[in-house]
N, C-alpha and C positions, 0 to 999 in steps of 0.2 A: 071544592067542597062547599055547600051551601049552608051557612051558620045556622043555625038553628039560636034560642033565645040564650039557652044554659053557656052555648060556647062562645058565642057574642059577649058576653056576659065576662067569660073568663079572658077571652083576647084583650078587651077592654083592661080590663084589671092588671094585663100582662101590661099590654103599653104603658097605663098608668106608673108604674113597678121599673120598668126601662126606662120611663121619664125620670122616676126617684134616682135610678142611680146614675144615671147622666150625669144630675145635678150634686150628688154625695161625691162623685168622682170627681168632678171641678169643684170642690170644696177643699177636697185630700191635693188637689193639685193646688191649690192659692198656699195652703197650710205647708206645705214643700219649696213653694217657693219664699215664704216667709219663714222657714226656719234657716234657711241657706242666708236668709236677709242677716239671720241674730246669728249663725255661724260667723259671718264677717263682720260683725261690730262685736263678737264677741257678750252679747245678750243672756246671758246665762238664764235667769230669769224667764224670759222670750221664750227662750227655747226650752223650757221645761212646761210653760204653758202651752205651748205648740205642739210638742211633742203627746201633749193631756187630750189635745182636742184632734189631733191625728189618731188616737185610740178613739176617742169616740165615735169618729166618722168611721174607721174602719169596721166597729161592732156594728155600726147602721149599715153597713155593706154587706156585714156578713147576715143580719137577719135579711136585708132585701133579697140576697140571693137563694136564700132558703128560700124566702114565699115566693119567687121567679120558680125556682126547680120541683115547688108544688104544682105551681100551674100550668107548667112545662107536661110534667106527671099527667094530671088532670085533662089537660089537650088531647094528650099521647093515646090515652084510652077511649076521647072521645072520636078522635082520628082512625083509630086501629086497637079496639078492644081485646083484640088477640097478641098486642106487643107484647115483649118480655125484659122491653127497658125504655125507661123513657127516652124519646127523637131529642134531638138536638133543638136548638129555636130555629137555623134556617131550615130542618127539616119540616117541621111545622110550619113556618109561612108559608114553604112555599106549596104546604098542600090546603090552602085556604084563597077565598078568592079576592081580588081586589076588592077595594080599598087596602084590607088588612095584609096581605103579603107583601104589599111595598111598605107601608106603614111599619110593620113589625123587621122587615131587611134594613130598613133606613134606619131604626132604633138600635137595631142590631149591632152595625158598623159603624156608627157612633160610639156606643159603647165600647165596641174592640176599642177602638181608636183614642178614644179617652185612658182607657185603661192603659193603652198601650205609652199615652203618655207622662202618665204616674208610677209606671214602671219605671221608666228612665230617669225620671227625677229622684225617685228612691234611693 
């Protein structure tokens, strides 16, 4: 599919957005692994701060995924105006042409991956 300016425009914005929570998600990961630090010293303190700025990066995750599943929306229609839900993000890369469909898979599986590893610290 050949970008036109509007949806350039929005892919950008989406990378942007997978960039932010890359970087929100290795924040919630340091923040896990420094509360596990004040579990073992027994930090009480520590751990009631940590715990403050683990909520706040969480509400920053939660609004970044709202504006990702806008623009996810936004894609979806300008992909296939006749959808009746928004595509998935690999469905969408990968109906977009290089640069962006590796760019947007590569962000993609970073993010599982991240995610996947703030999971298990949890």
């Amino acid at each position: 599919m050949s970008l036109d300016s509007q949806v350039e425009y929005i892919v950008n914005e989406l990378a942007e957005i997978l960039h932010k929570l890359l970087t929100v998600h290795g924040k919630l990961l340091e923040k896990l692994d420094s509360k596990q630090d004040a579990l073992r010293s027994a930090g009480y303190q520590d751990l009631t701060d940590i715990c403050d700025q683990e909520n706040i990066l969480v509400q920053e995750i939660c609004e970044l995924e709202k504006h990702r599943l806008r623009l996810i929306a936004s894609l979806t229609l300008r992909i296939d105006p006749q959808a009746s839900e928004p595509m998935r993000l690999m469905t969408v890369a990968e109906r977009l042409e290089e640069p962006w469909r590796g760019k947007l898979l590569v962000l993609r599986q970073q993010l599982l991956d991240r995610a996947k590893a703030v999971r298990s610290k949890a």
